[in-house]
Every structure is written in C-alpha cells, then in structure tokens.
N, C-alpha and C positions, 0 to 999 in steps of 0.2 A: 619175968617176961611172959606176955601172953604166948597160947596155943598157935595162934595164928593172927598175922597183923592184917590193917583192916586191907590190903590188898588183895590176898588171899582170901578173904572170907567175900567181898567182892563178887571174884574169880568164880568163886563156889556156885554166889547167888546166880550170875549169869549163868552159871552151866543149869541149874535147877530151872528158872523162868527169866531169860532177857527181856522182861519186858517190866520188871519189877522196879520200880523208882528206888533208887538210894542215896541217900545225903549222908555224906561219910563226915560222921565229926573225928576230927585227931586230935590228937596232942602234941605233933611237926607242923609246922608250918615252913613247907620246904615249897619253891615252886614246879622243883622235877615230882617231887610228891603228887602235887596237885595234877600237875597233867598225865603222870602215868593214870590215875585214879578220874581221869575223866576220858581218856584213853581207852580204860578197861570198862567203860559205863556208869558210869556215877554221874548221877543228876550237877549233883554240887560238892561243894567239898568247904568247909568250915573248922577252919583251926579253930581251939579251944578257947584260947586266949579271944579269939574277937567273936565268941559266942554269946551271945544275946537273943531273949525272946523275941523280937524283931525283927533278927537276921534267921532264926529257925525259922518262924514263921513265913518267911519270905520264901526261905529254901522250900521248906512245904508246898506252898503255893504253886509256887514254878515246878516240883516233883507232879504234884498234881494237873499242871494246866497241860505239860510234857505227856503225862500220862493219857489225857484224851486227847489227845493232838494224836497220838499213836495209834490209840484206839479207833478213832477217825478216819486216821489213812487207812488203817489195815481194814476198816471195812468199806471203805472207798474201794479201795485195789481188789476185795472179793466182789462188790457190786460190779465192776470192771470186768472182772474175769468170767463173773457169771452171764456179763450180755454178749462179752467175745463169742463165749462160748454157744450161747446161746443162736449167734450172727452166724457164727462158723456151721453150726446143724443147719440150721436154714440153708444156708449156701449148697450145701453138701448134700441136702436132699432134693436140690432142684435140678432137671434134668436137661437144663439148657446150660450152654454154656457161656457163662455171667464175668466180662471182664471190665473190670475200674481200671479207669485211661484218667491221668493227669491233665490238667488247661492245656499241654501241648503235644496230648495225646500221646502220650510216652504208658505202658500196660505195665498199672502199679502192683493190683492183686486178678485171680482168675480163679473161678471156682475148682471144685476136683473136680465135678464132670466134665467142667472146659476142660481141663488138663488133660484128662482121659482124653475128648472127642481130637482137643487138636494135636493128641501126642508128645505132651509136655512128660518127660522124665523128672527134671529137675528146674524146677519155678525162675531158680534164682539165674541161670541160663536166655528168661527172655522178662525178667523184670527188668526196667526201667526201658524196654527197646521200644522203637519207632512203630505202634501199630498200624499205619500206614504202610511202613516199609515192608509189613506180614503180606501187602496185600499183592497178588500180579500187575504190571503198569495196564493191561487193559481193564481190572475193576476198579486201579486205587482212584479215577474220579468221582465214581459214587462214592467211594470211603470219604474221598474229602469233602463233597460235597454234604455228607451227614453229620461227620465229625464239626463241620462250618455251623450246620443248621443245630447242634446239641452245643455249640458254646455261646451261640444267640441265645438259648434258653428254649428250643425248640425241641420236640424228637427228631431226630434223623432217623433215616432209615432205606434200604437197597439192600435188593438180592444179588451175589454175586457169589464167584467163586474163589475160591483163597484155597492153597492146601496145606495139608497140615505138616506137622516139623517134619514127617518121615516123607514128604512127597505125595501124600494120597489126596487126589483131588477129592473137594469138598464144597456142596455149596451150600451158602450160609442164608440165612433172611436175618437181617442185623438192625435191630434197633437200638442209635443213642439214647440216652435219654440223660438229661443233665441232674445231677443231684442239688436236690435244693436244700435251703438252709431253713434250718428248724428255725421257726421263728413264735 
C-alpha cells in the first residue's frame, strides 16, 4: 500500500500551488473516484487500463490550454483592478462632486467628495434613488430639463439649489454630460 493515495497527494499539491495542472493517472477506475478527484482540482483523470500515448497527450494538451486560460484571466482581473483602481483615485481626487445617473436617471455611483459635500454617510442608502426626486419641486424643472438635454446626447446644465441629506441648503451648478461609447 502506498504512503498516500493520489487524493491526498492531490490535496497536498493544491494547498502548496492551486494553480498547478494535474492529470491524475489510477489504477480504479471508479466514477465516485473520478469526480471527487476533479472536485478536488484535477485537470483529468485517466484510469490505467484506458492509458494510451493519445489520450496523455490529450490530457496534456487540455492541462496546458486550462493553464493559460488561468493565467489569462488572472491577468485580465489584475489589469481590471489596476484601472478600478486607478478610476477610483481619479474620482477621489477631484473636488467636485461627480455623480453617474442611469438612462432613467436613478444615482448609480458618486464620488467621495460628492458623498462628503452632499452628506452621504452610507452610499448604498441613496443608490439606485430618483435624482430628480434629490431635487426641491421649485428647481426639479431645470433638473429635468438637463437630464432631457444629456439623454439627447447633449450637456445639460442649471444652477439651482438642492440640499443636502442633512438639510443644509446648498447650490449646485450642475452639468450632465452623457457618456459616450468608446468607439
């Protein structure tokens, strides 16, 4: 009896580096085998009996394609996190306050200085809400009239006042401006 069957030694490789390809050859050819053993990460799994230069190679192949397919995403997902991030300082260093409204003007993101100027505590409190509805009924028809003019493809834009979450009046000079498509 071996030290360790290939489950366990498996088990091992993943805790040392999961990203490490393995094609576990056996000598069962069980199907609860097979899926614990691709369960616990295994590329493939090849009983013995139907081993052939053919079929490793195959296995090979596919450990290999699997492996920069990995490699790929996970530098996809740093490239991602490094423009987030990058988008996010931007934001965070600009001292107006920058709010992204959806086609039906619903306030999807807002800078931290927005947050600060208008008294946002906690974001998720006034995402997805009616930016209009932010506005007093005496300003909100310039709001709509710019929010009209920025889904034409226009800038919109009017000075008005709106206060902020705690009550403190505040007046704004508010330009839409529609985001266009990288093209």
């Amino acid at each position: 009896f071996p030290l360790h069957d290939g489950l366990s030694v498996l088990r091992d490789i993943r805790d040392i580096d999961a990203s490490i390809p393995v094609v576990v050859l056996t000598g069962h050819d069980e199907a609860r085998l097979a899926v614990e053993l691709m369960k616990a990460g295994a590329v493939d799994y090849i009983p013995k009996a139907t081993l052939s230069p053919q079929r490793l190679s195959q296995s090979i192949r596919h450990a290999q394609r699997l492996r920069a397919s990995e490699f790929a995403t996970r530098a996809a997902q740093e490239a991602l996190r490094v423009s987030e991030e990058f988008n996010r300082r931007i934001l965070d260093s600009i001292v107006d306050c920058i709010k992204v409204l959806d086609l039906e003007g619903r306030v999807v993101s807002m800078s931290a200085t927005g947050q600060r100027m208008f008294g946002v505590d906690d974001f998720a409190n006034i995402r997805g809400s009616s930016w209009l509805a932010l506005w007093p009924p005496e300003h909100r028809p310039k709001a709509e009239a710019a929010l009209t003019e920025a889904r034409a493809g226009a800038m919109g834009q009017f000075v008005g006042s709106c206060p902020t979450l705690d009550g403190k009046p505040v007046w704004w000079d508010v330009r839409l401006t529609p985001m266009r498509r990288s093209e």
